[in-house]
C-alpha positions as CSV (number, residue, x, y, z in Angstrom):
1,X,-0.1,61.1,1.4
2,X,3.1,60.3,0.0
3,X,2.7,58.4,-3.5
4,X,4.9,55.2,-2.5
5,X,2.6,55.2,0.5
6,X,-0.5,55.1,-1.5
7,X,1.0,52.1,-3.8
8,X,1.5,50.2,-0.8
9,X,-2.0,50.6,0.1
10,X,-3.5,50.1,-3.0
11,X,-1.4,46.9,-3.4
12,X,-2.6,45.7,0.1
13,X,-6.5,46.5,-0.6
14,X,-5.9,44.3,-4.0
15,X,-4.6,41.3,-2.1
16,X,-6.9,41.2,0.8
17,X,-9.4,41.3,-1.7
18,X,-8.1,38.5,-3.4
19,X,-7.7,36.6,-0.2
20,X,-11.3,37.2,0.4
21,X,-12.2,36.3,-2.9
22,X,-10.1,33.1,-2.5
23,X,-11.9,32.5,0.8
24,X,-14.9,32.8,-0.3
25,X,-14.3,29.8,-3.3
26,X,-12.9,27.8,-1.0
27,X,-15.6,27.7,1.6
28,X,-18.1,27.4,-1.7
29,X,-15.7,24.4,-2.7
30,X,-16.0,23.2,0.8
31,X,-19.9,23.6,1.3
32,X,-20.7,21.9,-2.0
33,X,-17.7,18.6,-1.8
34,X,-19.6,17.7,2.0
35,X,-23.0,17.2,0.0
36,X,-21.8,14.5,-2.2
37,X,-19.5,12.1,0.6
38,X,-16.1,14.1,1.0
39,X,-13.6,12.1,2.7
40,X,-10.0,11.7,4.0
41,X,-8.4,8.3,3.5
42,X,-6.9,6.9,6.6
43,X,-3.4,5.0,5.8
44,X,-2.2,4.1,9.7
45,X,-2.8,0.7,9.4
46,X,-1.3,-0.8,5.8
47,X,0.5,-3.6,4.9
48,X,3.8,-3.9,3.5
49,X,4.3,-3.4,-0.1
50,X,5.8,-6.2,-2.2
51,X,9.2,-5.5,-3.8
52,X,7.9,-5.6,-7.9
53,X,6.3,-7.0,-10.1
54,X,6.4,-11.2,-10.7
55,X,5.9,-11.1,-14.3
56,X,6.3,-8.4,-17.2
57,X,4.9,-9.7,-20.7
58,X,3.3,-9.0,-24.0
59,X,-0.1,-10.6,-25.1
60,X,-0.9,-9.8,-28.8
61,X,-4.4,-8.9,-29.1
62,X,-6.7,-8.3,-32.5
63,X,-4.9,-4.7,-33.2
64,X,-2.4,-4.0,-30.1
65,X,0.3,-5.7,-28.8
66,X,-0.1,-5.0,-24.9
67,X,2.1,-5.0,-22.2
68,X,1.8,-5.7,-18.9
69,X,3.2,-6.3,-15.6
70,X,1.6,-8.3,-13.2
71,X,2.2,-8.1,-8.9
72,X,1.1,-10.4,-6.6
73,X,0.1,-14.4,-7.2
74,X,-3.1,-14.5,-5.3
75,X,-6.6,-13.0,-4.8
76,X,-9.2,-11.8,-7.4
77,X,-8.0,-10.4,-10.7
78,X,-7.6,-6.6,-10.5
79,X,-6.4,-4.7,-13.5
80,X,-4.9,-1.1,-13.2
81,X,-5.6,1.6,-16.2
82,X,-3.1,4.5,-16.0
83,X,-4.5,8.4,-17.2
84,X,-3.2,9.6,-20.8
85,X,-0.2,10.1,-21.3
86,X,1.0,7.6,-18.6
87,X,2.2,3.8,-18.3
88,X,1.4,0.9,-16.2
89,X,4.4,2.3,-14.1
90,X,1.7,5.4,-13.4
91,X,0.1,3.3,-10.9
92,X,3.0,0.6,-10.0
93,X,2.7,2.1,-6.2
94,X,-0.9,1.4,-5.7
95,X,0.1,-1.9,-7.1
96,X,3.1,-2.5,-4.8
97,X,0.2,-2.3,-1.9
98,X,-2.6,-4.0,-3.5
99,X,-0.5,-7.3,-4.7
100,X,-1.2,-8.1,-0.8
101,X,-4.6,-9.3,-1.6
102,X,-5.2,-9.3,-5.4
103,X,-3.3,-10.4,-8.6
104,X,-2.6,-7.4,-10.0
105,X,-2.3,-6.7,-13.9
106,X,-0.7,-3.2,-14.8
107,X,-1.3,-2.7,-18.5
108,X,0.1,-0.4,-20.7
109,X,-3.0,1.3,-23.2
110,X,-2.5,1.5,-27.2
111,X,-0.1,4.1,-27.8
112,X,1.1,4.1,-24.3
113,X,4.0,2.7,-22.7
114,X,5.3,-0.4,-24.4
115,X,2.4,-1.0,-26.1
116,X,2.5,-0.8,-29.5
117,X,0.5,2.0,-31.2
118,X,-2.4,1.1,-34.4
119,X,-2.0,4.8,-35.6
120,X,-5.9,5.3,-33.6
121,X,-6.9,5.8,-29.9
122,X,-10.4,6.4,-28.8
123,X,-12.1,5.2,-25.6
124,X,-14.6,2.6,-27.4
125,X,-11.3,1.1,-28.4
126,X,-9.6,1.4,-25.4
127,X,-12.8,-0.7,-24.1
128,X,-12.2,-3.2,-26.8
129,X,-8.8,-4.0,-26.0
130,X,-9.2,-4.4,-22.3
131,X,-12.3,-6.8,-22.7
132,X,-9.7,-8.7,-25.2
133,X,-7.4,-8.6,-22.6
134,X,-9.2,-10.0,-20.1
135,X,-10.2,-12.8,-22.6
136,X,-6.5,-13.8,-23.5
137,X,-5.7,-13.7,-20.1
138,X,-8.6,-15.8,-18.7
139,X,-10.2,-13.4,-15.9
140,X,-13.1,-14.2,-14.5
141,X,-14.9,-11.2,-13.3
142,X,-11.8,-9.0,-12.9
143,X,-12.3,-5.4,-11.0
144,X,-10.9,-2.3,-12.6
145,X,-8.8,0.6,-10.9
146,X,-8.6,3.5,-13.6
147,X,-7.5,6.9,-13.3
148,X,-8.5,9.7,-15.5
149,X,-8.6,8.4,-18.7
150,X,-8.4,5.3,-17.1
151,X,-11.3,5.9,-15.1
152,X,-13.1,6.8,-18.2
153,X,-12.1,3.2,-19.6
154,X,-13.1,1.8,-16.6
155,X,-16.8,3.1,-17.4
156,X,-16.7,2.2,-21.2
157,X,-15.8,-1.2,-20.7
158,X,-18.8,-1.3,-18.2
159,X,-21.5,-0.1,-20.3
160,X,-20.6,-1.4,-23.0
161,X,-19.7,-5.3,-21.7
162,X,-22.3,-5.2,-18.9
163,X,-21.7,-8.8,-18.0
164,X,-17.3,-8.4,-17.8
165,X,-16.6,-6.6,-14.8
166,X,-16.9,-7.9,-10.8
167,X,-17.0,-4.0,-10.1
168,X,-14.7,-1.1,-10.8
169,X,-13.0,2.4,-9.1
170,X,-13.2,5.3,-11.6
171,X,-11.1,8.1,-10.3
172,X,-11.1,11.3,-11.9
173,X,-13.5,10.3,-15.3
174,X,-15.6,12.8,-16.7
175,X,-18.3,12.3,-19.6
176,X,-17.2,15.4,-21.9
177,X,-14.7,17.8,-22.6
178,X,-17.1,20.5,-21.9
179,X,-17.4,18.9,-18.3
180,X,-13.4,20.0,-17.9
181,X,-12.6,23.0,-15.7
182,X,-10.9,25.7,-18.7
183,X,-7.7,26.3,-17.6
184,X,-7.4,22.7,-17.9
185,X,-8.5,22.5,-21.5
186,X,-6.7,25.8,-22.5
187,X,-3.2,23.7,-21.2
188,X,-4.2,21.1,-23.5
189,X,-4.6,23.4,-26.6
190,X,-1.8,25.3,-25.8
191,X,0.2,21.5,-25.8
192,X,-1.3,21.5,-28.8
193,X,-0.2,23.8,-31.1
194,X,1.2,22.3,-34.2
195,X,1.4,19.1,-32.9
196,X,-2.0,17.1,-33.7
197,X,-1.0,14.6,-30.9
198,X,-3.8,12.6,-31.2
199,X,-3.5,11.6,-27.3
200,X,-4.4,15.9,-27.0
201,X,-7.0,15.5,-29.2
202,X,-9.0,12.6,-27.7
203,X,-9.3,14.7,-24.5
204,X,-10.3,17.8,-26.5
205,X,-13.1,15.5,-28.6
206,X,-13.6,12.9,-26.2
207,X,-15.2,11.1,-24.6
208,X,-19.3,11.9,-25.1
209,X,-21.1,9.7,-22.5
210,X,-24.5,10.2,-21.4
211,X,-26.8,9.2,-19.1
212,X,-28.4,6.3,-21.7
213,X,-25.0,4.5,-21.3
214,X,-23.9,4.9,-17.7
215,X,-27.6,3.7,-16.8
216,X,-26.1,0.2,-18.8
217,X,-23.6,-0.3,-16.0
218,X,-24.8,-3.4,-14.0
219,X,-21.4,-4.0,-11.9
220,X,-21.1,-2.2,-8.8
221,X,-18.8,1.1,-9.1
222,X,-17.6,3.4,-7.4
223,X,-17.1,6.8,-8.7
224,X,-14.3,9.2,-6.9
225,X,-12.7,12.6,-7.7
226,X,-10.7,14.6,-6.3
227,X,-11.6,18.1,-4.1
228,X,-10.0,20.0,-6.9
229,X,-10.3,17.7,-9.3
230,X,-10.2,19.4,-13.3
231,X,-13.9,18.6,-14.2
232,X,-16.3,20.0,-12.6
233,X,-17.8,18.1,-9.4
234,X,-21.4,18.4,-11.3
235,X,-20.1,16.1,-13.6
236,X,-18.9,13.5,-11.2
237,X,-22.0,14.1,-9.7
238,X,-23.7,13.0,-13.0
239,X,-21.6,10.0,-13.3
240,X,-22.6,8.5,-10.0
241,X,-26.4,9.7,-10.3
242,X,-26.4,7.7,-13.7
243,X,-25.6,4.5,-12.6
244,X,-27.8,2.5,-10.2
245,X,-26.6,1.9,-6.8
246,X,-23.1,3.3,-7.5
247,X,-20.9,4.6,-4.7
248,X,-19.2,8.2,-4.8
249,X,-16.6,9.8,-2.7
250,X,-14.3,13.1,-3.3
251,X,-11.2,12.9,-1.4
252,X,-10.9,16.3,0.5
253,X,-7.8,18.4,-0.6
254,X,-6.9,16.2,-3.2
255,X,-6.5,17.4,-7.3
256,X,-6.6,15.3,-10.1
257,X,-4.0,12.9,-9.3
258,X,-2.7,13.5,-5.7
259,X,-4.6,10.6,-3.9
260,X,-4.0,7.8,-6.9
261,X,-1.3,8.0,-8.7
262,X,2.2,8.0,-7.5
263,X,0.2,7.7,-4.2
264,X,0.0,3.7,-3.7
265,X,-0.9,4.2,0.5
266,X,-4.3,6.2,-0.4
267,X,-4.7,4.5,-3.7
268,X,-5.0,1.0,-1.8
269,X,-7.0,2.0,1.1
270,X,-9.6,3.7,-1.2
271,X,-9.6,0.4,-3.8
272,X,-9.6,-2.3,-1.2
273,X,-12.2,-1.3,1.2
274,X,-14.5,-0.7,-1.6
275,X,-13.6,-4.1,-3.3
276,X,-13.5,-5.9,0.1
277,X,-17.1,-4.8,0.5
278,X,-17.9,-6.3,-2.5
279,X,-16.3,-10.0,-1.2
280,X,-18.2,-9.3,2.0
281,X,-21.7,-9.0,0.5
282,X,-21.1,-12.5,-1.5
């Protein structure tokens, strides 16, 4: 056998074993994503999204100037809480939809956006400023959208303000670092080097939530992830298994972000039936 010919077929054997191999983490993916609700968001029937926001402002809070954006003028209070590194426009097309039936307030995190930046971030602060937030602003019993690390707000303010929340959708939290898949931690590091961006550094030391706090969550929530999410779906699991009564879903296909942000048609759907359920049962 000619030696270009045995290349060729060595070459082949490598790649349908990595097709198999491939295969075989998929279907595993598959198998495991059906125990735990997996689910494909239906967006035929939507309604039309509003044109912007009504109102962009600052509110001056103990230690952080927030900003904010609001969308829509009626309905209950629903506040949006971007990922790290993002802005209240990280969610603006979920909002766009959801102005249809709440009052929408976008805001911008400490150190993010055009909020102004205290020289420390942390989750437990994060929590602090929101709960101010909602304070300055006067929301009764406001509902929280957060994605990523906004989804892990969405859980601190919870357990720690029991009594704050009329219910919450945390997509894509996880309760450790060591819950994140490695090649997503390894990206972060790398991002790293030489920088100390303290925004880097929260994911790679934060948060550290356990079971003793999520059991404090009294509000009803709703815990999503994505298919191939970057934490580990045992984690998610966790999350949900923690808090009494809590809804989970993982959106099939999806990664970390496909589904919520930048993505206001499944965003919506998956926020408003939950919350309408919530109305319904009152």
């Amino acid at each position: 056998m000619k030696k270009g010919k045995k290349i060729a077929i060595g070459i082949g054997c490598v790649a349908l074993a990595c097709v198999i191999v491939a295969g075989g983490w998929l279907t595993a993916v598959r198998v495991q994503s059906k125990k735990h609700n997996l689910i494909t968001i239906d967006t035929s029937s939507l309604p039309e999204p509003v044109s912007g926001p009504v109102k962009e402002d600052d509110v001056q809070l103990s230690k952080v100037k927030m900003h904010y954006a609001v969308y829509g003028e009626k309905g209950h209070p629903l506040i949006l809480v971007h990922g790290n590194g993002g802005s209240h426009k990280s969610l603006e097309e979920a909002a766009l939809y959801l102005a249809n039936d709440y009052t929408v307030y976008a805001i911008d995190s400490r150190c993010h956006g055009q909020s102004s930046d205290p020289g420390e971030i942390s989750y437990d602060l994060m929590a602090k400023d929101i709960k101010e937030f909602i304070e300055a602003l006067k929301l009764r019993k406001p509902y929280i959208l957060g994605h990523s690390d906004g989804g892990i707000n969405a859980l601190t303010v919870a357990y720690t303000y029991p009594d704050l929340l009329g219910g919450f959708v945390s997509c894509g939290a996880n309760t450790s670092p060591d819950t994140m898949k490695p090649y997503f931690l390894l990206g972060v590091k790398l991002d790293d080097r030489g920088k100390h961006d303290k925004l880097n550094e929260m994911m790679l030391t934060l948060p550290q939530i356990d079971a003793e706090k999520l059991s404090r969550i009294q509000c009803p929530a709703y815990i999503v992830a994505g298919e191939f999410d970057i934490m580990y779906l045992s984690d998610t699991v966790f999350i949900h298994d923690s808090i009494k009564d809590s809804k989970i879903a993982i959106i099939k296909g999806a990664d970390h972000s496909a589904y919520i942000s930048h993505d206001g048609k499944r965003a919506y759907v998956l926020a408003h039936e939950f919350f309408q359920s919530l109305e319904n049962v009152q």
